[in-house]
TORVEXLO-114054 format. One line per field, with one value per residue: x, y, z of N, C-alpha, C in turn; residue in three letters. Coordinates in steps of 0.1 Angstrom, whole numbers, plus 5000, padded with zeros to 4 digits. Layout:
nu = c(X / ...);
nv = c(Y / ...);
nw = c(Z / ...);
cau = c(X / ...);
cav = c(Y / ...);
caw = c(Z / ...);
cu = c(X / ...);
cv = c(Y / ...);
cw = c(Z / ...);
drenti = c(ALA / ...);
//
This chain:
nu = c(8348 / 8365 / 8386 / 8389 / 8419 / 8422 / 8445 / 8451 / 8463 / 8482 / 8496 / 8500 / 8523 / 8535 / 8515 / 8501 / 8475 / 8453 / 8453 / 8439 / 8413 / 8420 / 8402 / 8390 / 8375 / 8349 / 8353 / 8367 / 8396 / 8393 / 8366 / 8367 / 8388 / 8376 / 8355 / 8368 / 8379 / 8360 / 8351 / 8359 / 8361 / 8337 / 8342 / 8355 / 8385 / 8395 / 8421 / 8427 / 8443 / 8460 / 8443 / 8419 / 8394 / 8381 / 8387 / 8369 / 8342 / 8337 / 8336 / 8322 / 8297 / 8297 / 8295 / 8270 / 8255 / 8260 / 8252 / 8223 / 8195 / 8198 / 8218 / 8250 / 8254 / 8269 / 8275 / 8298 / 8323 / 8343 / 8343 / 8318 / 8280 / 8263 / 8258 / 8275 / 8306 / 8315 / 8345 / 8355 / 8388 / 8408 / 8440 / 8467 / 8492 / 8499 / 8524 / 8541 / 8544 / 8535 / 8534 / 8529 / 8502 / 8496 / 8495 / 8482 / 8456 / 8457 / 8452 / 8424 / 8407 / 8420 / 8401 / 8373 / 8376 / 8388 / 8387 / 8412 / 8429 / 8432 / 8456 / 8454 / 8471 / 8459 / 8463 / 8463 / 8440 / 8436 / 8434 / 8422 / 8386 / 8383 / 8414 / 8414 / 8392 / 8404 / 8425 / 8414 / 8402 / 8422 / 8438 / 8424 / 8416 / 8443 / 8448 / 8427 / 8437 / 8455 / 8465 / 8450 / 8428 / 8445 / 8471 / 8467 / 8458 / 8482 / 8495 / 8517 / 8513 / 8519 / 8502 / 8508 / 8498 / 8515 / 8527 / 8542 / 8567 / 8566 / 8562 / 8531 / 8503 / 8466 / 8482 / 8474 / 8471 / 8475 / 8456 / 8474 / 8499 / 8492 / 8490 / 8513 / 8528 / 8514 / 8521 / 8550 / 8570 / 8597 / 8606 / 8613 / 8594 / 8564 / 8564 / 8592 / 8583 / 8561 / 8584 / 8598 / 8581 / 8570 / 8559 / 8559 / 8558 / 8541 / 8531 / 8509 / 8501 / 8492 / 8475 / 8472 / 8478 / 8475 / 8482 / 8506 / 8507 / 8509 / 8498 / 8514 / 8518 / 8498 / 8505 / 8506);
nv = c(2004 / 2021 / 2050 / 2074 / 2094 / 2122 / 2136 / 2168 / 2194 / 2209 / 2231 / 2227 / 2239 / 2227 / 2215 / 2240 / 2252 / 2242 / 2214 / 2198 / 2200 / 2198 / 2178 / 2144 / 2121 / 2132 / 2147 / 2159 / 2158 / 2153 / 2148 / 2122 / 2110 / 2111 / 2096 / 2070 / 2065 / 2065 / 2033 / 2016 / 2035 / 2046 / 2074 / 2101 / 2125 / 2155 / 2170 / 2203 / 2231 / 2254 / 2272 / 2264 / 2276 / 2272 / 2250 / 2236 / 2243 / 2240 / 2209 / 2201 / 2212 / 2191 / 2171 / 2170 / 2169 / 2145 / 2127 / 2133 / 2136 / 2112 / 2107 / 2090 / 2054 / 2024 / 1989 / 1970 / 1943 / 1953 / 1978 / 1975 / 1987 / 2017 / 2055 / 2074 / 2097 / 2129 / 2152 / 2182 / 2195 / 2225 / 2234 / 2253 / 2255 / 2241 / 2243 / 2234 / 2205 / 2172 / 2155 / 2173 / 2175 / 2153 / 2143 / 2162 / 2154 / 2129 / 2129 / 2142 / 2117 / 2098 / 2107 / 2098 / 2071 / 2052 / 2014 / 2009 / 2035 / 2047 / 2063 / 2087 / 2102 / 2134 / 2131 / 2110 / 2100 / 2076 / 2055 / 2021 / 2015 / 1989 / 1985 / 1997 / 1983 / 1962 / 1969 / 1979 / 1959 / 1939 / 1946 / 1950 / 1922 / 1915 / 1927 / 1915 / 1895 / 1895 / 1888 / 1894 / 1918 / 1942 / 1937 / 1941 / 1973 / 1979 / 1972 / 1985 / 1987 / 1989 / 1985 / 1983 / 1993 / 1977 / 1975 / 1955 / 1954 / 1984 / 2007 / 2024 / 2045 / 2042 / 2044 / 2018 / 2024 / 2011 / 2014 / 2024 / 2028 / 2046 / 2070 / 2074 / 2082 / 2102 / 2121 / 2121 / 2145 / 2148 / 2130 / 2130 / 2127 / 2115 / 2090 / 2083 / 2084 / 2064 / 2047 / 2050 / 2044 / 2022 / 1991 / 1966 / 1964 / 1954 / 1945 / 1944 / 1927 / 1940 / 1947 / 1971 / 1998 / 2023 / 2029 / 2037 / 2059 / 2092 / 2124 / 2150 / 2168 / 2185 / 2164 / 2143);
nw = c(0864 / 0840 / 0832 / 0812 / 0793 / 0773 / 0755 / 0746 / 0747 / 0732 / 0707 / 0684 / 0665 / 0640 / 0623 / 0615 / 0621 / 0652 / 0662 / 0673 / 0666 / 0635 / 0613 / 0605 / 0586 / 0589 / 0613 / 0641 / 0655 / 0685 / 0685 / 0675 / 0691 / 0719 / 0708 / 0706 / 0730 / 0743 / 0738 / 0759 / 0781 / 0804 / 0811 / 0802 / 0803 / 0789 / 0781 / 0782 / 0765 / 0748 / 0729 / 0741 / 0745 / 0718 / 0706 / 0730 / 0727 / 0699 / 0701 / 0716 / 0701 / 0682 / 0697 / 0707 / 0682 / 0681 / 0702 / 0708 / 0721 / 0745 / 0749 / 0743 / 0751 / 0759 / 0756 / 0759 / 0771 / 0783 / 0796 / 0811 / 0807 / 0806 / 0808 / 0792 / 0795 / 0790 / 0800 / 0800 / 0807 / 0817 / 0814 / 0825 / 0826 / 0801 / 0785 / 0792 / 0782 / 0773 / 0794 / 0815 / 0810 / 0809 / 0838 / 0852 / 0842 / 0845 / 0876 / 0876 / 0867 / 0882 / 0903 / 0898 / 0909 / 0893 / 0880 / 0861 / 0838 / 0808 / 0782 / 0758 / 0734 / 0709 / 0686 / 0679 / 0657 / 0643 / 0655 / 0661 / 0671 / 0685 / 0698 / 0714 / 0730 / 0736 / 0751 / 0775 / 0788 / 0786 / 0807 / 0826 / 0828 / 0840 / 0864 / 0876 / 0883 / 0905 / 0937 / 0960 / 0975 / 0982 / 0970 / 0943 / 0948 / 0950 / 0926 / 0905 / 0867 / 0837 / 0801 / 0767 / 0737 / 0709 / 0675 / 0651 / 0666 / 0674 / 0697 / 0707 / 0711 / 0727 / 0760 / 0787 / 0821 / 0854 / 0883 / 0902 / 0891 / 0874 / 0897 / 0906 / 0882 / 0881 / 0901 / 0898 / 0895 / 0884 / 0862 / 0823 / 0802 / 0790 / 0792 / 0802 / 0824 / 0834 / 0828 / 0849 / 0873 / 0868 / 0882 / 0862 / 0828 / 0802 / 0766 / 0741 / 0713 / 0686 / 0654 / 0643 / 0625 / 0634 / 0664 / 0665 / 0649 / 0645 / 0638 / 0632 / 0610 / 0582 / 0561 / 0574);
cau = c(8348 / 8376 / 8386 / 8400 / 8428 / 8426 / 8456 / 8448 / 8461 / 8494 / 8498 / 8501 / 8525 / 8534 / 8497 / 8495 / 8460 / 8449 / 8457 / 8426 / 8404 / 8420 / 8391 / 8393 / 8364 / 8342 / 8343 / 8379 / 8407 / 8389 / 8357 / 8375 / 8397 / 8365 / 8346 / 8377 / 8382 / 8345 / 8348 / 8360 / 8359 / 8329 / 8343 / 8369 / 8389 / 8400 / 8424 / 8428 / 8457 / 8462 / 8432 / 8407 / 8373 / 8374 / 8379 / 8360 / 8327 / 8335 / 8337 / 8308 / 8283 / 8299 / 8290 / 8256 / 8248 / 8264 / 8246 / 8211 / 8186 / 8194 / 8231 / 8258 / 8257 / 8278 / 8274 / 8311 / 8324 / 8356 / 8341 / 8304 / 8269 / 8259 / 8259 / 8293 / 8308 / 8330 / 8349 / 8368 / 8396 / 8421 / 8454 / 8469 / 8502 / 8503 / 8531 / 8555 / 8546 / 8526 / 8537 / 8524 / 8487 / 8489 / 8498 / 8465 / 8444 / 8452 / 8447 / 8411 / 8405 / 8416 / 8389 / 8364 / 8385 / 8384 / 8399 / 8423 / 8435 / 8440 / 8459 / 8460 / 8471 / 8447 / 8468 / 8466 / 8426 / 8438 / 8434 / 8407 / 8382 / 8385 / 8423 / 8409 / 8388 / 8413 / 8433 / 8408 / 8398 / 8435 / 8441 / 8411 / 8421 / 8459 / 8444 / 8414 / 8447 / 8462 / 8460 / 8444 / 8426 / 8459 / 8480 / 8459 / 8454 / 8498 / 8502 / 8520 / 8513 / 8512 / 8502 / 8513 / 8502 / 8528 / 8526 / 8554 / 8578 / 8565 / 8555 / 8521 / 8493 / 8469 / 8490 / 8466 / 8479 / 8465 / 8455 / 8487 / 8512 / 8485 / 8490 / 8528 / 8530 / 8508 / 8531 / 8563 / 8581 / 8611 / 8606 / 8619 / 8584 / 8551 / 8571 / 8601 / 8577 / 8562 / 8595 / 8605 / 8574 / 8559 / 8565 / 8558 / 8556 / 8530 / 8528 / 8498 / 8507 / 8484 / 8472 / 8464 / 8492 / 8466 / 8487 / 8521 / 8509 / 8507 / 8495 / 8519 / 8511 / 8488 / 8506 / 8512);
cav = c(2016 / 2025 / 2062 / 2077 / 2109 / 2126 / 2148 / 2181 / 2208 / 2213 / 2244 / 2224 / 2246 / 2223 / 2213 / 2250 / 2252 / 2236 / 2198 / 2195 / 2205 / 2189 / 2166 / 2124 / 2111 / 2144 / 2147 / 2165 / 2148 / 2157 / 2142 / 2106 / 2108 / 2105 / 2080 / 2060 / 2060 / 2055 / 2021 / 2015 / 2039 / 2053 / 2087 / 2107 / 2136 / 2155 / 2179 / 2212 / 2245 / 2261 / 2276 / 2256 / 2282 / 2271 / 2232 / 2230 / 2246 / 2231 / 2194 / 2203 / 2209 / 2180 / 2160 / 2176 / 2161 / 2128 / 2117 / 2136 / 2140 / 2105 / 2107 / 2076 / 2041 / 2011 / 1976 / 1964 / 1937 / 1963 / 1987 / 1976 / 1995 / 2025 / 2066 / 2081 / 2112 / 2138 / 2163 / 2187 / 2206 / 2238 / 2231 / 2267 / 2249 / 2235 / 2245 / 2229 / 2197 / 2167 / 2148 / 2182 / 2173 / 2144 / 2145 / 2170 / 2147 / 2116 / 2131 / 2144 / 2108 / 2093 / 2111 / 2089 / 2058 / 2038 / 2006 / 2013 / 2045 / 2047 / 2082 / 2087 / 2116 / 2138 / 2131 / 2096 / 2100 / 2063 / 2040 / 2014 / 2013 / 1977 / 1983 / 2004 / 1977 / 1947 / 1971 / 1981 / 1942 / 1931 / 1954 / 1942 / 1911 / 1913 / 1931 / 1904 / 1880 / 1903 / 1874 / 1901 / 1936 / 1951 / 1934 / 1951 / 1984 / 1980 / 1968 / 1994 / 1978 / 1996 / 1976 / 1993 / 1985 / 1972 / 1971 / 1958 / 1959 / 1997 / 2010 / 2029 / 2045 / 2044 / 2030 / 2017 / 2022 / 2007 / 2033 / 2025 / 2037 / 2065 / 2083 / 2072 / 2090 / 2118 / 2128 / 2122 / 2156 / 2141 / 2127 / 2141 / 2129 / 2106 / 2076 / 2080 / 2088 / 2055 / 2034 / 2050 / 2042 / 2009 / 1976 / 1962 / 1969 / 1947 / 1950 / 1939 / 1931 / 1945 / 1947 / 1982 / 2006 / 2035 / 2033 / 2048 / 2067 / 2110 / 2133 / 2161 / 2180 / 2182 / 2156 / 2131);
caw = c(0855 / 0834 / 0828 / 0797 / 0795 / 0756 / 0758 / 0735 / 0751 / 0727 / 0704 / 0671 / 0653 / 0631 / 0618 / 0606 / 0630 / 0663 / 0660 / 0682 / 0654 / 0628 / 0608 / 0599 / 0585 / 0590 / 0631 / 0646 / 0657 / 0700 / 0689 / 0675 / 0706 / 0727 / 0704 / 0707 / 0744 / 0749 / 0736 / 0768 / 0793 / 0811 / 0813 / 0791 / 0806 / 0775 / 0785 / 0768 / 0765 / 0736 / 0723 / 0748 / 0743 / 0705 / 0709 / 0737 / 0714 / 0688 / 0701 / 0721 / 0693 / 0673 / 0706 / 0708 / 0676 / 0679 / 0709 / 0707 / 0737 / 0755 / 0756 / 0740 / 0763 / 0758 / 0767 / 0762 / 0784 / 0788 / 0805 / 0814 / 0803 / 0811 / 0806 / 0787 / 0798 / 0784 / 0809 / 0794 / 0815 / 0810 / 0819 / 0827 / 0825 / 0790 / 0775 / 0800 / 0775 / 0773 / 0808 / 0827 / 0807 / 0815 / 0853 / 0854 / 0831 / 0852 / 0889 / 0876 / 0863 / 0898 / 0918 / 0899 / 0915 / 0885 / 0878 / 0853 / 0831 / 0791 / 0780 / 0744 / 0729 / 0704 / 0676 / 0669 / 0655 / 0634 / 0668 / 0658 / 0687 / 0689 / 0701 / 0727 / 0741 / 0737 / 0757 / 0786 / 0789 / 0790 / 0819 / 0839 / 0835 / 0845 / 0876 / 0883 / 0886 / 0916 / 0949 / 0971 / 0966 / 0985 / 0957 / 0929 / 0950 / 0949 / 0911 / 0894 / 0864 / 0823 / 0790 / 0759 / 0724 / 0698 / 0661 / 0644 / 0671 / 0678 / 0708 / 0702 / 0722 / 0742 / 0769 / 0797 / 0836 / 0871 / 0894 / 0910 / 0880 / 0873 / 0909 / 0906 / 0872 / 0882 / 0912 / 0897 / 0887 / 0881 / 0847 / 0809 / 0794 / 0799 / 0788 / 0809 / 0838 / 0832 / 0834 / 0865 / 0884 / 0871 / 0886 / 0854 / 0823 / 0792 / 0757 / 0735 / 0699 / 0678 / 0641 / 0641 / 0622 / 0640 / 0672 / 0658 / 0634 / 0652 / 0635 / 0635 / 0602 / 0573 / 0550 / 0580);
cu = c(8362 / 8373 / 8400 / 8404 / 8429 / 8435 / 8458 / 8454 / 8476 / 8492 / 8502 / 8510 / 8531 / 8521 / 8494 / 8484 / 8465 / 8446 / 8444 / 8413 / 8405 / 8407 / 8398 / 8382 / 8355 / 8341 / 8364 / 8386 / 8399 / 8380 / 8364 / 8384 / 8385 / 8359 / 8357 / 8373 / 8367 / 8341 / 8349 / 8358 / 8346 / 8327 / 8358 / 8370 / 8396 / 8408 / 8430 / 8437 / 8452 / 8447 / 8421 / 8393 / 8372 / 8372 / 8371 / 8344 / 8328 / 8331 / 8323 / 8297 / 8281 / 8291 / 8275 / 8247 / 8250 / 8256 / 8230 / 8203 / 8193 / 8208 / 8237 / 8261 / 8261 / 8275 / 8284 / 8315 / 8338 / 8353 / 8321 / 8294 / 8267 / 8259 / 8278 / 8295 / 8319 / 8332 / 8363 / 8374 / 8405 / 8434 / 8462 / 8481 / 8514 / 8514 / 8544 / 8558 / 8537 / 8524 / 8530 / 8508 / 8488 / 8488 / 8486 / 8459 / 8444 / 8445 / 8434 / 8407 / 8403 / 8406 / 8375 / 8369 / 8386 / 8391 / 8409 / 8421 / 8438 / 8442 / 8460 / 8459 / 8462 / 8453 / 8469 / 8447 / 8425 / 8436 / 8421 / 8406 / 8384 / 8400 / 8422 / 8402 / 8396 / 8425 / 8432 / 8405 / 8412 / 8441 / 8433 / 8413 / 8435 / 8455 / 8435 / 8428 / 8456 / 8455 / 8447 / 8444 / 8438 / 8466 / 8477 / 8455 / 8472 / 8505 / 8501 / 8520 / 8512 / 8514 / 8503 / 8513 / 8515 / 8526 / 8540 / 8564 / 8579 / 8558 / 8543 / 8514 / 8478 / 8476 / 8477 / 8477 / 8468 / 8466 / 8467 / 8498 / 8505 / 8488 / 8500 / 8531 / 8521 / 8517 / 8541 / 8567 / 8587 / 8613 / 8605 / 8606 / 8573 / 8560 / 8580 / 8591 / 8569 / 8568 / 8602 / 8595 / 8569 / 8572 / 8565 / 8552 / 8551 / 8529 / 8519 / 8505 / 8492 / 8480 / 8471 / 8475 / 8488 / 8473 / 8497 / 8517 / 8498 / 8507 / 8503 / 8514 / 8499 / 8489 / 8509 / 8495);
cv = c(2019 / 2044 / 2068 / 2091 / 2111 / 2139 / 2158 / 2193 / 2218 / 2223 / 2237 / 2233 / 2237 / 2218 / 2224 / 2257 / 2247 / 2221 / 2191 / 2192 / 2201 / 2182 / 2152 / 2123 / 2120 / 2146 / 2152 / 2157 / 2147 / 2144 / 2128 / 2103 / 2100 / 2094 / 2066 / 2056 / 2054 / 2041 / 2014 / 2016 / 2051 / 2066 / 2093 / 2124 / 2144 / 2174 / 2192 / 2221 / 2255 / 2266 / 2268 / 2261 / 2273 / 2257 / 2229 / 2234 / 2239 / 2216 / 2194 / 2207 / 2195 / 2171 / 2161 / 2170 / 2145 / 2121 / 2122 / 2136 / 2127 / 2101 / 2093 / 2066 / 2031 / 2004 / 1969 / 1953 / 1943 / 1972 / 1986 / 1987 / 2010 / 2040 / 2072 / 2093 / 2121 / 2148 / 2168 / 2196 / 2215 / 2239 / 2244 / 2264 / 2241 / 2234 / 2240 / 2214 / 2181 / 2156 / 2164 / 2181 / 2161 / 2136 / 2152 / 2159 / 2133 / 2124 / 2135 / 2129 / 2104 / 2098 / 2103 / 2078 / 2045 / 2027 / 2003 / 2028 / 2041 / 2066 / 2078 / 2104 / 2121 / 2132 / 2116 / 2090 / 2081 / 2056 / 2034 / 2015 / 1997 / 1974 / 1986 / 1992 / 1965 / 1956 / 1971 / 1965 / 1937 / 1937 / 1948 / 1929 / 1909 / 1920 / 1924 / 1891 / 1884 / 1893 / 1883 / 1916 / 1946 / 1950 / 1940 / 1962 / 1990 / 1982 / 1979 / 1989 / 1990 / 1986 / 1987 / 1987 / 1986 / 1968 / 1971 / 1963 / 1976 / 2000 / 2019 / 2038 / 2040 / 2038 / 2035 / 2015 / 2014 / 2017 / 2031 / 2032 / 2051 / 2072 / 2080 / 2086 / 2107 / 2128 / 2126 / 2137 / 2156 / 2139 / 2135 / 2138 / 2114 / 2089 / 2072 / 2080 / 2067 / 2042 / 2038 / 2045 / 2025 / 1999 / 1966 / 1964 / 1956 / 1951 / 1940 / 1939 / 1932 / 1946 / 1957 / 1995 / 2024 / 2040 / 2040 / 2056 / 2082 / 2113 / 2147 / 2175 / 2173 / 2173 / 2140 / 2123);
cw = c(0851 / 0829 / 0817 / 0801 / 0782 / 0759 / 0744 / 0737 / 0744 / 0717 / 0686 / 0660 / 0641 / 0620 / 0611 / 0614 / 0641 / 0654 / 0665 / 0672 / 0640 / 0623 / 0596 / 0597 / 0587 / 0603 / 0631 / 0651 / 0675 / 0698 / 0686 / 0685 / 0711 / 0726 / 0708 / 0718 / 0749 / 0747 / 0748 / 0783 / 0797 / 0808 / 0808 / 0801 / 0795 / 0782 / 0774 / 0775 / 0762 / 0730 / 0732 / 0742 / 0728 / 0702 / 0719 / 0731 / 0707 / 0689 / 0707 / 0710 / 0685 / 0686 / 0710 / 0699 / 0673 / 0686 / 0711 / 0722 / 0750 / 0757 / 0750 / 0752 / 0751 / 0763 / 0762 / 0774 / 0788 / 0804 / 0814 / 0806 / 0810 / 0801 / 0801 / 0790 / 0790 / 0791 / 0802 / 0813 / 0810 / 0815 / 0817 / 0820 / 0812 / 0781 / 0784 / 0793 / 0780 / 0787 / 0818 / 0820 / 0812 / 0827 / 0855 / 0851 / 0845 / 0871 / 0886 / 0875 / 0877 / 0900 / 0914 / 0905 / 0906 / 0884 / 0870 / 0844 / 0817 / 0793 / 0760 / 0739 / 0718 / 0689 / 0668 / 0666 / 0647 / 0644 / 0662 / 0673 / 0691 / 0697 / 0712 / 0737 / 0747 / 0751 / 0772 / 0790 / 0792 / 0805 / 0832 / 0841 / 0845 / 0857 / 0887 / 0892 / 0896 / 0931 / 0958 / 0966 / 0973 / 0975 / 0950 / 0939 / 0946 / 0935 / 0901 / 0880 / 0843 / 0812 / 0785 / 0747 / 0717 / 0686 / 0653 / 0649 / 0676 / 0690 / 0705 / 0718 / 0719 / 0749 / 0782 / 0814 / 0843 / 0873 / 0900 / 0901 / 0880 / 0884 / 0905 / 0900 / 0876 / 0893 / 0907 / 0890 / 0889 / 0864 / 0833 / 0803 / 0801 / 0801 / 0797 / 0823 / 0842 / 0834 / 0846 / 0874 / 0885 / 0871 / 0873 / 0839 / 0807 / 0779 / 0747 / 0721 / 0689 / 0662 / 0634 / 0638 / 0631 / 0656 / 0672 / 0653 / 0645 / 0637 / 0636 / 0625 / 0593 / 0565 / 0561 / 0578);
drenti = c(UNK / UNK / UNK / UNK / UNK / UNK / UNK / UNK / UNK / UNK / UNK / UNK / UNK / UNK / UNK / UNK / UNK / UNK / UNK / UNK / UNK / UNK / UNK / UNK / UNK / UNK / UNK / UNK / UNK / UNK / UNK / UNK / UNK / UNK / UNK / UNK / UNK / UNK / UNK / UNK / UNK / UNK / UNK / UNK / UNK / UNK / UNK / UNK / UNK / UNK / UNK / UNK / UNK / UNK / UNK / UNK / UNK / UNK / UNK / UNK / UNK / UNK / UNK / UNK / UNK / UNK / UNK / UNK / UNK / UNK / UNK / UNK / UNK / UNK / UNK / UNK / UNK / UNK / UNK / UNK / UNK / UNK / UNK / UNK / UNK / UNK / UNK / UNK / UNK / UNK / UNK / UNK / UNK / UNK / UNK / UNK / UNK / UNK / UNK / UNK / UNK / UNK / UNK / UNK / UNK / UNK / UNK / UNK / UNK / UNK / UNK / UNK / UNK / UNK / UNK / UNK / UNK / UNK / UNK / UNK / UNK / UNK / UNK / UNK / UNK / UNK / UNK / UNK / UNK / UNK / UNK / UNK / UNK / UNK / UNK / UNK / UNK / UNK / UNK / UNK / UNK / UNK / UNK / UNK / UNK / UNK / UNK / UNK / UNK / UNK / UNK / UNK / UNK / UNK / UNK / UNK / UNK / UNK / UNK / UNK / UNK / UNK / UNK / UNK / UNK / UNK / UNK / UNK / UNK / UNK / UNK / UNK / UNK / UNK / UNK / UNK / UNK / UNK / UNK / UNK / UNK / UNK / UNK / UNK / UNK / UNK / UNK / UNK / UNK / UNK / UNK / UNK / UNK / UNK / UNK / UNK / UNK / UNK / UNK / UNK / UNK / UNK / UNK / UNK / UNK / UNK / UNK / UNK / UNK / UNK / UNK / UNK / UNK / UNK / UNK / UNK / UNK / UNK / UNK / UNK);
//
């Protein structure tokens, strides 16, 4: 099982609005987060701040009518078949910046014990899902290839799309960098948090201009 972290919980004053809420393609910048990550992962932690009661309604009716009485399943060879979830949380804390969401976001994630972690922030609603899965699958494998399940319970390990020489998101962890990264409060942001902890560090090159490209305002 793979578990997804959609990091929402920022205060968008550039956007004008809540960045959360934002709309691409008729659905919010939250709910395209989710659909993303669900290409992958089982179960999305979508953590919220700023305004939480009103994105958390809102994505919740959108999600009410996306998936209907029997609920969205996948049969991916990323993440396997099954039931999809969406768990929002409130991060009291939010405004200390996007490494203290996503230090929350991942330790809820651990407690399902999955096999790897994607984080992507709310703002890059452009990720094709297909980048999402190439990403969760590349992970699983670079982990299948660990000698012994100590070795891959050890392998601090993060891949990190690349377009055009750009670093992008989501970036996928092991559960080993995820606790790393989730306990470090040391680090200036998610990224630096990242190169202090992992044993190694992967980058996918990609096709997809959808990983760079944030969302900050209305003309981006």
């Amino acid at each position: 099982m793979i578990a997804g972290v959609l990091l929402a919980a920022g205060a968008s004053t550039r956007m004008g609005g809540l960045k959360a809420l934002a709309r691409t393609g008729g659905e919010s910048f939250t709910l395209r987060g989710i659909r993303n990550l669900w290409s992958a992962c089982d179960r999305v932690v979508v953590v919220l701040g700023s305004g939480a009661p009103r994105i958390r309604s809102g994505t919740e009716r959108e999600l009410g009518r996306l998936v209907g009485a029997t609920g969205p399943r996948r049969g991916g060879a990323a993440g396997g078949a099954g039931h999809l979830e969406a768990r929002f949380l409130v991060h009291p804390g939010w405004a200390d910046g996007m490494l203290s969401s996503a230090r929350v976001g991942l330790r809820a994630a651990l407690r399902a014990r999955p096999e790897a972690v994607l984080v992507l922030p709310v703002d890059h609603p452009a990720v094709r899902s297909r980048t999402v899965e190439d990403l969760g699958r590349a992970m699983l494998q670079a982990l299948a290839a660990c000698r012994t399940p100590r070795d891959r319970a050890r392998f601090a390990y993060a891949l990190v799309p690349r377009f055009r020489r750009r670093r992008g998101h989501p970036v996928a962890l092991s559960p080993a960098l995820a606790r790393a990264v989730a306990a470090d409060a040391g680090a200036e942001n998610l990224s630096d948090a990242i190169r202090r902890n992992a044993r190694l560090v992967g980058y996918l090159e990609v096709a997809d201009a959808g990983v760079v490209r944030n969302r900050n305002t209305p003309r981006d």
